[in-house]
N, C-alpha and C positions, 0 to 999 in steps of 0.2 A: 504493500500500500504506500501511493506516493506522500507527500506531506505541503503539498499545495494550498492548504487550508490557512487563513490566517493566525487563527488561535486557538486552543484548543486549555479551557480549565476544568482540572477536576472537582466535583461541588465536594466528594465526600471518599473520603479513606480512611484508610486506620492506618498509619505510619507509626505506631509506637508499638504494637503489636507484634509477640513475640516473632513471627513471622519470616521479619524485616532484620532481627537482631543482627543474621551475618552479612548484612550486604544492604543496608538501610541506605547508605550515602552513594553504592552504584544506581539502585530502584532510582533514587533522586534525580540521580546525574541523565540517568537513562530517559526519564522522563522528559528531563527540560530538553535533551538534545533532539529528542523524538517529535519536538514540539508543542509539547505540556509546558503554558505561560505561567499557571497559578496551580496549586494543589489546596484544599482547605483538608487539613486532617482534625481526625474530629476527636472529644473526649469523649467516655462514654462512666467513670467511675471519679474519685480524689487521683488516684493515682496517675490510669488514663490520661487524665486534663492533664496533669501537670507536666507530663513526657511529653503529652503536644504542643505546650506553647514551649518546651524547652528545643524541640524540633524546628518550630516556626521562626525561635531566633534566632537559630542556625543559618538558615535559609530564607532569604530575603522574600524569594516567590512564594512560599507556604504560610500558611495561614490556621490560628489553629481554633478550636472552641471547648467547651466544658457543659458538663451537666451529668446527670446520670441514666444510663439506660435502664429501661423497663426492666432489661434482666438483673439488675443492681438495686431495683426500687428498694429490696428491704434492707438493703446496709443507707437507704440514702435520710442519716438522722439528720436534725437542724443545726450540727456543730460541723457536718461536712459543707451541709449549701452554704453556711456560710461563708467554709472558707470559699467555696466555689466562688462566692460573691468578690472575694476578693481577687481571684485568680481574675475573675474578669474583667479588672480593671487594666491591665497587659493590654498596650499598644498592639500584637498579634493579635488578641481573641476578638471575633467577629460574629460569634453567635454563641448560644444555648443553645446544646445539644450533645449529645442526642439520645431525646427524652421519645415517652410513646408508651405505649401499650403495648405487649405479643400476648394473645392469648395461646399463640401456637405451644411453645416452649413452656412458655411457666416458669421459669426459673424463679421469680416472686410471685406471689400470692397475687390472682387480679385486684383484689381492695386496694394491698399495698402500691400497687400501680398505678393507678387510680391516683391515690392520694399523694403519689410523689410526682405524678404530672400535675396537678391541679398546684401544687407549690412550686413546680417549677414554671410552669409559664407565667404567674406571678410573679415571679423575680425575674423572669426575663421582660415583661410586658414593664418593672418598676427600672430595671434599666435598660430599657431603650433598646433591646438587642433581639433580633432575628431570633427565630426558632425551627430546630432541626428535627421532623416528628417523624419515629418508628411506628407504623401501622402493621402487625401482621394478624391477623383473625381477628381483628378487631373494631372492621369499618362502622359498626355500627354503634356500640359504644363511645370510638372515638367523636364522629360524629355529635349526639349526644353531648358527650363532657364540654365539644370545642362550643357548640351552638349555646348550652346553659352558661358561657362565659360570658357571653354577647358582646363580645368585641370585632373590630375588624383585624385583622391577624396579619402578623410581617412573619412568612419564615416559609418553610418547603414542606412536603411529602416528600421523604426520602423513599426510596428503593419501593418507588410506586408497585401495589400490586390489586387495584380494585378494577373498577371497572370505568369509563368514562362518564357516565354518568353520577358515579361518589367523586372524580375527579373534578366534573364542572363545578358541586358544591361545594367541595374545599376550595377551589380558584375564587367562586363564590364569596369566601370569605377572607381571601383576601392573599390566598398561600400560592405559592411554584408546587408543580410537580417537577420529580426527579427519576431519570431511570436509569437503571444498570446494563448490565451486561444482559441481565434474563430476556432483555430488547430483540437479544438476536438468536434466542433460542427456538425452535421450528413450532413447539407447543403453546407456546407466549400470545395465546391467538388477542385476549381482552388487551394483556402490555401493549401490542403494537396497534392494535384499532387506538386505542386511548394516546400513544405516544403520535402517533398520526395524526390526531383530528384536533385536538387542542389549541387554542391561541398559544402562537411562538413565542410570545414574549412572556409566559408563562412557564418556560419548559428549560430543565435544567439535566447536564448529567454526568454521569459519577461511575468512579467504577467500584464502591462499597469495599475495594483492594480489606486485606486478601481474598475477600470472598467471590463469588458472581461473576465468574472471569466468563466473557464475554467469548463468543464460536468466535474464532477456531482454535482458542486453548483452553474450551472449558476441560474443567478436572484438575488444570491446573493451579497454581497461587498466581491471582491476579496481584496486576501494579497499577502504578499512574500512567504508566507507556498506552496500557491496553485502552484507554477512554476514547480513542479513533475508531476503534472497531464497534464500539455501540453508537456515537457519532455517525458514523459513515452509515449503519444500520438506521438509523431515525430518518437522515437525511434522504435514503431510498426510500423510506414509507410514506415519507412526504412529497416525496415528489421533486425536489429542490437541491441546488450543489450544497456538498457537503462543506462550502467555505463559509456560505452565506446561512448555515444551521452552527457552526463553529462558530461562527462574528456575532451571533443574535445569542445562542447559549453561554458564550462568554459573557456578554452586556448582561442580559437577565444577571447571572452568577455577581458580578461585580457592583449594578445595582444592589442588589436581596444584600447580599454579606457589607457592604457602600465599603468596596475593597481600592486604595486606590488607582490611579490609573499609570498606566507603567511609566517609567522615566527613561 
């Protein structure tokens, strides 16, 4: 694949993840030279957040955030978000995230989930900062909890997996959709009708690295290199070159995160 595209940014990774531990600074290297402008890696626990913005200072393109995932809700007491609160005062961090519901997994209790999103987007909504949301079994619920907020909402569905019709209503309220690599998987029939039919200036994507590695290296550990090949995947279901789906998903990404603009 050539690399004729203008820009290409990752909305969402795990760079701290054990993963990366032997070869975290080649992934990097690999990426920026492949044509990856911006990476945002995300927090997902204290400790998580903390490895991200120490990654984002490293590297001037990445970008990092904090919060706790759903799979974390029940370690997430009010002496961690605090300090979380303070983590996100870091020049690097550009969002809260990434929070959510799974009712797939379970790894906490759904109440506990529940009640650790419902605190977290309170403190993200009391300072000013984007929000990064995990949905998995959970559309309706979700749903539910964001609507009895009744706010207008700044932040993503990450690693979309509904349908377009749950997609219009979170756009509705004010959110990005975000897709992975699942984009270009042959069974992905709702992913790509919904990553297809969307307003563009809505639509963000990521490659969830290490996970959801994108054809033609699923099975393998994804990186930031691979975000062309779900790219180039969108940009054929829309119909449209894949420079001018790179230049609008960049814009969207750097708007949502208000990431600067390169120098």
């Amino acid at each position: 694949m050539n690399n004729n595209y203008s820009m290409l940014i990752d909305s969402h990774a795990h760079l701290d993840m054990e993963d990366f531990d032997a070869d975290r600074d080649v992934v990097i290297k690999r990426a920026l030279q492949g044509g990856v402008t911006r990476i945002v890696t995300i927090g997902i626990d204290l400790a998580s957040s903390r490895k991200a913005i120490e990654i984002a200072k490293k590297n001037e393109f990445i970008y990092a955030t904090v919060g706790y995932h759903p799979h974390n809700a029940s370690k997430a007491d009010p002496r961690d978000l605090e300090k979380l609160k303070t983590f996100a005062s870091e020049p690097k961090v550009v969002a809260w995230g990434e929070i959510g519901l799974d009712f797939f997994r379970r790894h906490s209790p759904p109440d506990m989930q529940v009640q650790a999103l419902e605190r977290q987007l309170d403190i993200a909504f009391e300072l000013d900062l984007p929000v990064i949301i995990h949905d998995r079994d959970a559309h309706r619920d979700l749903l539910s909890l964001l609507k009895k907020k009744n706010r207008l909402y700044r932040g993503v569905i990450h690693c979309f997996s509904g349908n377009y019709d749950l997609a219009m209503a979170l756009i509705e309220m004010g959110f990005c959709i975000s897709f992975p690599g699942t984009v270009t998987y042959k069974n992905a029939i709702d992913t790509q009708t919904t990553a297809s039919r969307i307003p563009l200036e809505r639509l963000l994507v990521e490659t969830d690295c290490p996970y959801l590695t994108p054809a033609p290296f699923r099975g393998k550990r994804n990186e930031p290199l691979y975000i062309k090949y779900t790219a180039e995947k969108i940009a054929q279901l829309r119909q449209m070159p894949l420079e001018e789906l790179a230049e609008a998903t960049s814009a969207n990404t750097m708007r949502l995160f208000n990431l600067p603009s390169k120098t």
